[in-house]
C-alpha positions as a printed NumPy array, in Angstrom:
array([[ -29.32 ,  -46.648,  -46.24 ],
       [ -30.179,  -46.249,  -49.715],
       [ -32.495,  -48.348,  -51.401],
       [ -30.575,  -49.17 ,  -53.884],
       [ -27.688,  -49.962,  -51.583],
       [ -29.892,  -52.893,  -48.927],
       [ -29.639,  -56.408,  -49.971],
       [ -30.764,  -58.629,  -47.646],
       [ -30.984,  -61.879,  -49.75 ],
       [ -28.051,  -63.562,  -51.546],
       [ -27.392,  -66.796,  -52.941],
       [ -23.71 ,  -68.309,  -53.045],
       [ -22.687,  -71.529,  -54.409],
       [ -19.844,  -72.672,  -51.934],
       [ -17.385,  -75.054,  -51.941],
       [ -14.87 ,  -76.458,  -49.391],
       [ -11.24 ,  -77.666,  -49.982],
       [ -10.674,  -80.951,  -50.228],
       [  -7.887,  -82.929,  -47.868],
       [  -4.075,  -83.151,  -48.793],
       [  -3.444,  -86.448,  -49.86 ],
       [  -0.846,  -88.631,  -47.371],
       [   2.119,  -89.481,  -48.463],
       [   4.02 ,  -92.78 ,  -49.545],
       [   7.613,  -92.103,  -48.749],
       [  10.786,  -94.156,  -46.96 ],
       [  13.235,  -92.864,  -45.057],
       [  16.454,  -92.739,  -47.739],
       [  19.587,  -91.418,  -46.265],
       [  23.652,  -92.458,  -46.513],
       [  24.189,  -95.318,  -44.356],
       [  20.191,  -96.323,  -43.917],
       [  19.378,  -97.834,  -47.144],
       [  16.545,  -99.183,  -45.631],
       [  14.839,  -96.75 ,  -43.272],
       [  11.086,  -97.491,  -42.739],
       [   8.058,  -95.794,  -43.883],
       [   7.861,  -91.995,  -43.105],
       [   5.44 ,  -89.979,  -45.456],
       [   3.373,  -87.528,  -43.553],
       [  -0.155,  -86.455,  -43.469],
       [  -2.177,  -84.455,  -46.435],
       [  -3.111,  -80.678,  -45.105],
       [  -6.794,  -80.261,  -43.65 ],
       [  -9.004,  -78.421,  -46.574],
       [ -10.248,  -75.03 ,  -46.136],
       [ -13.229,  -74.255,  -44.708],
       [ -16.282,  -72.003,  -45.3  ],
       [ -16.909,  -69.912,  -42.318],
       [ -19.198,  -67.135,  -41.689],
       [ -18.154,  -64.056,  -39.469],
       [ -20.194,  -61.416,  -37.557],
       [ -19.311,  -57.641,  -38.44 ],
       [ -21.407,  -55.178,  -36.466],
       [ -19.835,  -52.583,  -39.058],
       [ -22.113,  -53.944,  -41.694],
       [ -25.706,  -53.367,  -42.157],
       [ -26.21 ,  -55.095,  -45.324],
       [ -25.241,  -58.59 ,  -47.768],
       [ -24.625,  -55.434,  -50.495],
       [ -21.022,  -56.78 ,  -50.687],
       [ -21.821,  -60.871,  -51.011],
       [ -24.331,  -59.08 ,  -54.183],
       [ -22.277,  -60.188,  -57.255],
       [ -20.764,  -63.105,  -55.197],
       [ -21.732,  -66.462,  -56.766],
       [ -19.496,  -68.508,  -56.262],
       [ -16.799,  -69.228,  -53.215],
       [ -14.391,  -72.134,  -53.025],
       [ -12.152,  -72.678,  -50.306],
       [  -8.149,  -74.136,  -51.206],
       [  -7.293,  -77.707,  -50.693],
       [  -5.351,  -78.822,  -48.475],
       [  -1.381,  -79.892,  -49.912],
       [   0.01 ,  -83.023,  -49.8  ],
       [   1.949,  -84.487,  -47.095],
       [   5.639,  -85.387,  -47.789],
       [   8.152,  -87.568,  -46.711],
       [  10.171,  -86.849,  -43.055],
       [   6.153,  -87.106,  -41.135],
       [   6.185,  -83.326,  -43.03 ],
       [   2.281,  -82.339,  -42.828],
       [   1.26 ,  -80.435,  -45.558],
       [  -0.223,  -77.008,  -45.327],
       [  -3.634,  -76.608,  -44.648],
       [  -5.823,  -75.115,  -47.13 ],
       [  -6.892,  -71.595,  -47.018],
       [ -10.26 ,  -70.958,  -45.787],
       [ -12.598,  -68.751,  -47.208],
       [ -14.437,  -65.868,  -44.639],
       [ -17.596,  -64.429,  -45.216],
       [ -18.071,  -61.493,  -43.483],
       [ -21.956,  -60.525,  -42.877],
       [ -24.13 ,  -58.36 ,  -41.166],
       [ -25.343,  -59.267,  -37.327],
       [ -28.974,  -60.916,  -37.722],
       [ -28.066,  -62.758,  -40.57 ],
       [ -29.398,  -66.326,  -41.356],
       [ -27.931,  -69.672,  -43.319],
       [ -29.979,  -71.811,  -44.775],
       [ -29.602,  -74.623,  -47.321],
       [ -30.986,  -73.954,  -50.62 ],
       [ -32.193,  -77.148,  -51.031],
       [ -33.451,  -78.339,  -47.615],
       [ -34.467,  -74.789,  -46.484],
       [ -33.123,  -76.081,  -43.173],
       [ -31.61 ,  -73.488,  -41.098],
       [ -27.284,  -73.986,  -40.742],
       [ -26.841,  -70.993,  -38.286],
       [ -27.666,  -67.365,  -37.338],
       [ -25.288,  -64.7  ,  -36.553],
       [ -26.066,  -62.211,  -33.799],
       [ -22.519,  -61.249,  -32.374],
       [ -19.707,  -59.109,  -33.307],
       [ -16.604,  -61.535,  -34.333],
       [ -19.17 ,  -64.504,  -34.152],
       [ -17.728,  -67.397,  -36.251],
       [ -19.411,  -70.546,  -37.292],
       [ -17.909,  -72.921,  -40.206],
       [ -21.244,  -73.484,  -42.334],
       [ -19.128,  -76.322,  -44.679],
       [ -16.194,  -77.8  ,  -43.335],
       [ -12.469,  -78.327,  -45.287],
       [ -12.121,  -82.319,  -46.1  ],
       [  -9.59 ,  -83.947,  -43.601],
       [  -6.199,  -84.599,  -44.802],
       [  -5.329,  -88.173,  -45.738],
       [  -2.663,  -90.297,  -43.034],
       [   0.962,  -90.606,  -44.434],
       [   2.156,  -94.298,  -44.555],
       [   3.896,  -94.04 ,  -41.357],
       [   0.58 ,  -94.539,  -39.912],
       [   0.136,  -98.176,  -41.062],
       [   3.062, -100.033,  -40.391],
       [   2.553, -102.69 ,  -38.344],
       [   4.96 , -106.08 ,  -37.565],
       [   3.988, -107.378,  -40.125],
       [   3.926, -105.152,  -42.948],
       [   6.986, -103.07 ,  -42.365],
       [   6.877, -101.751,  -45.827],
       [   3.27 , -100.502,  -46.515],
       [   3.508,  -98.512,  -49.795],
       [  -0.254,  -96.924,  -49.896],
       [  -1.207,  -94.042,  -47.443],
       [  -4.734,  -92.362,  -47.524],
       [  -6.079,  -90.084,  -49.996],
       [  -7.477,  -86.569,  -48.926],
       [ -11.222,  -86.396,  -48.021],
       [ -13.004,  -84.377,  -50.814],
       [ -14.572,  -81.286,  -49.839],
       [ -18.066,  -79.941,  -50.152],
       [ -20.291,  -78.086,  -52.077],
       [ -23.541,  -76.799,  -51.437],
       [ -26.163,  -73.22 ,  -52.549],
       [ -26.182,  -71.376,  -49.418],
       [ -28.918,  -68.864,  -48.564],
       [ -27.963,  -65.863,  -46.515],
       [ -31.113,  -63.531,  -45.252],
       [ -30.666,  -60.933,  -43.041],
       [ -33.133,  -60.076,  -40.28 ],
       [ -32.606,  -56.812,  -38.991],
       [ -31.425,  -55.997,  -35.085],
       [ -33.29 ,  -53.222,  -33.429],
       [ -35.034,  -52.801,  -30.904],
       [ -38.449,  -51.313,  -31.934],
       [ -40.054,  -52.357,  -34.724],
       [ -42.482,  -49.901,  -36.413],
       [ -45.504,  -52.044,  -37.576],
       [ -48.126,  -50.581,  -39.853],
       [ -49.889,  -50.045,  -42.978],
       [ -48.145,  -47.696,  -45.647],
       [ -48.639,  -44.181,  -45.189],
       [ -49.172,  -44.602,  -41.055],
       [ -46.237,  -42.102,  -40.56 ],
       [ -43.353,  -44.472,  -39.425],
       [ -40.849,  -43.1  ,  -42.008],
       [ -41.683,  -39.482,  -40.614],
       [ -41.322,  -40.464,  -36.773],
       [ -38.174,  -42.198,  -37.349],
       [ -36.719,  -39.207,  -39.345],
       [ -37.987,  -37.02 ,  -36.703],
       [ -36.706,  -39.172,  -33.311],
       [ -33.262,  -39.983,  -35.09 ],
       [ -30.766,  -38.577,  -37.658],
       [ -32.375,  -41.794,  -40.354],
       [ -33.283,  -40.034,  -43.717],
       [ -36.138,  -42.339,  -44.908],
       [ -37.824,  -41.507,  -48.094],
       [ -40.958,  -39.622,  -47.545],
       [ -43.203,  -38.832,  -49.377],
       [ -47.339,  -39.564,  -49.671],
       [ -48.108,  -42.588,  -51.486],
       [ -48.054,  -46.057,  -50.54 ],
       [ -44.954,  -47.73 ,  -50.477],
       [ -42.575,  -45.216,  -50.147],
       [ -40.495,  -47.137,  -47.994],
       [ -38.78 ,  -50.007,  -50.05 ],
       [ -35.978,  -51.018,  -47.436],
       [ -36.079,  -51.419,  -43.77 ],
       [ -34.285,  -48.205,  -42.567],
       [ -32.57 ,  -48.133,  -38.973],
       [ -32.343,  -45.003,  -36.425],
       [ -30.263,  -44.483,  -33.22 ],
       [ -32.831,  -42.611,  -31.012],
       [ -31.458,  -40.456,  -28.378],
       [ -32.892,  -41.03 ,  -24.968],
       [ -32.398,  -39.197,  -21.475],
       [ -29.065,  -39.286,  -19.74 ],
       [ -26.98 ,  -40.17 ,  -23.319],
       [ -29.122,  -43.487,  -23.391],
       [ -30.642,  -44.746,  -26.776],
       [ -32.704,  -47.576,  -28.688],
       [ -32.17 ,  -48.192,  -32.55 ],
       [ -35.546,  -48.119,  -34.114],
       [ -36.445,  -50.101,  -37.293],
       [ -39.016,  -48.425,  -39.753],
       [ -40.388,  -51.895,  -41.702],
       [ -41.931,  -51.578,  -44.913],
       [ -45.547,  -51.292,  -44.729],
       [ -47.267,  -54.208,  -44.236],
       [ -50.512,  -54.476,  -46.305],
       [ -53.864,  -57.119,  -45.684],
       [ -52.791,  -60.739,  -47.368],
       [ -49.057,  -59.882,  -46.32 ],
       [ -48.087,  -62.969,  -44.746],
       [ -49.396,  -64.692,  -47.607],
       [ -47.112,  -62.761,  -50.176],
       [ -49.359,  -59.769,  -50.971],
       [ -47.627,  -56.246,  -51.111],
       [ -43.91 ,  -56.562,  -50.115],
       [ -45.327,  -59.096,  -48.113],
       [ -43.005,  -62.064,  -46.798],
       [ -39.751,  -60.211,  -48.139],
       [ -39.677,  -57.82 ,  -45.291],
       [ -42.268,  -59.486,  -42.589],
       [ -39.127,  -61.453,  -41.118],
       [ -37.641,  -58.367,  -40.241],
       [ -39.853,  -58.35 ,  -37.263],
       [ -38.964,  -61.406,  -35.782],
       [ -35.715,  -59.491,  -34.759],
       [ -37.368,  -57.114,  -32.631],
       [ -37.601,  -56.927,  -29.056],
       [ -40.474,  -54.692,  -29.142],
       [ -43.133,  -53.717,  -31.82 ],
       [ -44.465,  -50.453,  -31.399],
       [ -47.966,  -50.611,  -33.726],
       [ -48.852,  -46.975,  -35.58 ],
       [ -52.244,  -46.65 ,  -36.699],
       [ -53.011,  -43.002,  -38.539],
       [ -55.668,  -41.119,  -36.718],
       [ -57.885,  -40.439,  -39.537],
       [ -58.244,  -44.404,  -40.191],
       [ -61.663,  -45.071,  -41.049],
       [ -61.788,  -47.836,  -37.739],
       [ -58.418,  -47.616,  -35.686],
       [ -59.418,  -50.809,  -33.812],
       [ -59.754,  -52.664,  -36.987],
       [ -56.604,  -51.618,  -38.394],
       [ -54.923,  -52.645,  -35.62 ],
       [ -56.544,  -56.048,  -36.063],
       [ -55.74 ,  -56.758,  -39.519],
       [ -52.209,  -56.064,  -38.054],
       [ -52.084,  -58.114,  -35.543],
       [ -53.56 ,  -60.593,  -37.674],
       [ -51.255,  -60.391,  -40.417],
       [ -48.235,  -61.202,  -37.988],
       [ -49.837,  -64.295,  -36.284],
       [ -50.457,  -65.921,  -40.418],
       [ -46.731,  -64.898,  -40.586],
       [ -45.56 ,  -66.483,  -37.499],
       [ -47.263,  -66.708,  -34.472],
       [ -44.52 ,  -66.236,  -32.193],
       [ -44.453,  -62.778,  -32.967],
       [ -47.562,  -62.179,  -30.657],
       [ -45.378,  -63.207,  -27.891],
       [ -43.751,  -60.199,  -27.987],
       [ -44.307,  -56.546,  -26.032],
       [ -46.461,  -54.417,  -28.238],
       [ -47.332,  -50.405,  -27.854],
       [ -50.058,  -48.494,  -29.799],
       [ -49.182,  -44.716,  -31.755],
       [ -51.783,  -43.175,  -33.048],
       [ -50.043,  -41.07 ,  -35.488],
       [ -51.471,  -37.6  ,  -36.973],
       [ -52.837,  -36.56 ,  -33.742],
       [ -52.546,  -33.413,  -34.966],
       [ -55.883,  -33.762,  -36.671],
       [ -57.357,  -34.54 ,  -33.507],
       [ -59.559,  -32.154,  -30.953],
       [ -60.04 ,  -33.261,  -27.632],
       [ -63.145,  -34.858,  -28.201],
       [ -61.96 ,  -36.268,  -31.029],
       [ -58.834,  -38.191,  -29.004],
       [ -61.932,  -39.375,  -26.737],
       [ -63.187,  -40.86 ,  -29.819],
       [ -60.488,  -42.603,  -30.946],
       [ -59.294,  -44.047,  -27.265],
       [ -62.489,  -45.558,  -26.838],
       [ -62.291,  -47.257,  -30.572],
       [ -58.324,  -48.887,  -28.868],
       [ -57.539,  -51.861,  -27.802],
       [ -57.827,  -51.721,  -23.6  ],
       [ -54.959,  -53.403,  -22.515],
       [ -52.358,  -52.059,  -24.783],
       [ -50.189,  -48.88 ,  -24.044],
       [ -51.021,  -45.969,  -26.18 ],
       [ -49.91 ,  -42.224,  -27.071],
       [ -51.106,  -39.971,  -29.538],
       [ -48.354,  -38.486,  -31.403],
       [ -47.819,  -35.943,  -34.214],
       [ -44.237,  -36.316,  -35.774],
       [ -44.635,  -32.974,  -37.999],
       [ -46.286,  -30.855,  -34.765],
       [ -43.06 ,  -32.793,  -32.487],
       [ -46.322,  -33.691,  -30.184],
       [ -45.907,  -36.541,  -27.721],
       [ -42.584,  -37.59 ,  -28.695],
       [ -40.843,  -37.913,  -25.346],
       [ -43.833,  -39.5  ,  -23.986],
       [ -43.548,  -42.255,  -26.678],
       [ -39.894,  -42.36 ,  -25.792],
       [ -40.444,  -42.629,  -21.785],
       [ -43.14 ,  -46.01 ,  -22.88 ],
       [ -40.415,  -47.175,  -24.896],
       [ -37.504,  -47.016,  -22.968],
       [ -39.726,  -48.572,  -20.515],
       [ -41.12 ,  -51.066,  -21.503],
       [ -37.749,  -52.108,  -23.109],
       [ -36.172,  -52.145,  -19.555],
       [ -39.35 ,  -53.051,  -17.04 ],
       [ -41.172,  -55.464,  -19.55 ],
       [ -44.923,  -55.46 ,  -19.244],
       [ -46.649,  -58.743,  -20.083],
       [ -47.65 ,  -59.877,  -23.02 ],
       [ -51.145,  -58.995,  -24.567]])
């Protein structure tokens, strides 16, 4: 997923049909001069409907889309013929994605499935024909309804990304390396901070043809969840994962602390997040002597699953795998 190429924030103006007019008509053939009302219904307007593609991984396409309007609906005519309904207008986005009203902020509806549908502004309804309000008295009525107008309204779309392991940590921990190393993903690498611009996704091969997708999340930096860094633009791609596996280098100055500032950076965000399952890598164990991985495990927190792993020396890999896999289908408890 090139950098370049992930959008995970649009902004679409969108508009509905309006409703078909009804219509004012009397029946009119040779020997019934006077036939009685018989104009037919306006068409429903289209709607604007949003549609779950598991084939997309990105809003890239809905980029240069500003504006979307839906057709009205057509006019009824006279014989009780219905007009057509409008055409609606399909969205197609990205499972994990999120509507929200631009002005409100409040939250219209979340994809997650494949084929998912959900009409975010509904077509106006088509206006009643005459024929509807005849009555004993008024055998004649020459008005029928007009069309209800549609509507039009900024939508936000934001996608959170689907995976299930989230790499949390500071830039530079490792997590692009272990997720180009445990998958075919081809992050950008390289040793400065921020090299990772995008959330990039993996398929990681377990045991027995089983596998995980693994999400590599920007780095997170102190002040995050207060906008600092790349801060709240890529912090709610967390709150799609079903576990976050933490990586803290190990030749941080304090690995305890680093965790910390972490953890604490996620509870500012959203405090929910703590209620997920959460695993400890201390990356660059390579560095490490045996008295040195003493060190550091006394400097963890107790009563949270830990491996050392080296990406570059392919040390402790399938261990980290066999936690994962784990604790993604026997779910410790939350700590």
């Amino acid at each position: 997923m090139a950098s370049s190429n992930f959008i995970d924030y649009v902004k679409i103006n969108a508009r509905s049909g309006a409703g078909g007019p009804g219509s004012v008509h009397f029946r009119r053939e040779k020997y019934v001069d006077k036939g009685g009302p018989d104009g037919g219904d306006g068409g429903r307007g289209g709607h604007v409907i949003l549609r779950g593609n598991a084939q997309l991984w990105t809003l890239l396409h809905l980029k240069y889309t500003k504006h979307v309007k839906a057709e009205p609906g057509v006019a009824g005519e006279g014989g009780r013929r219905k007009g057509a309904q409008g055409k609606d207008i399909i969205l197609e986005v990205p499972l994990g994605t999120i509507a929200k009203d631009a002005e409100t902020g409040h939250q219209l509806t979340e994809i997650t499935e494949d084929g998912q549908e959900v009409i975010i502004l509904p077509g106006g309804r088509g206006g009643l024909g005459n024929d509807h309000f005849k009555t004993s008295t008024k055998q004649t009525p020459q008005y029928a309804q007009p069309g209800e107008p549609g509507l039009e309204s900024w939508i936000i779309l934001e996608l959170k990304v689907l995976a299930d392991v989230g790499l949390v940590g500071f830039p530079n921990a490792g997590k692009s390396t272990l997720l180009s190393v445990v998958s075919a993903a081809k992050p950008a690498i390289a040793d400065y901070p921020f090299t990772t611009l995008v959330p990039n996704l993996g398929v990681v091969a377990y045991r027995d043809y089983r596998s995980f997708i693994m999400a590599d999340i920007p780095g997170i930096i102190e002040g995050a969840a207060h906008g600092k860094g790349l801060g709240l633009r890529f912090l709610r791609h967390i709150e799609r994962n079903s576990l976050l596996l933490f990586l803290v280098p190990a030749n941080s100055e304090d690995l305890n602390a680093e965790y910390e500032t972490l953890l604490n950076e996620l509870r500012e965000y959203n405090p929910s997040l703590l209620d997920k399952q959460r695993l400890l890598a201390v990356s660059k164990a390579d560095l490490l002597d045996e008295d040195g991985r003493k060190d550091v495990t006394q400097q963890l927190p107790p009563n949270v699953p830990h491996v050392f792993i080296s990406a570059i020396a392919q040390e402790g890999l399938e261990q980290l795998k066999d936690l994962i896999w784990k604790a993604l289908n026997e779910p410790l408890s939350v700590y």
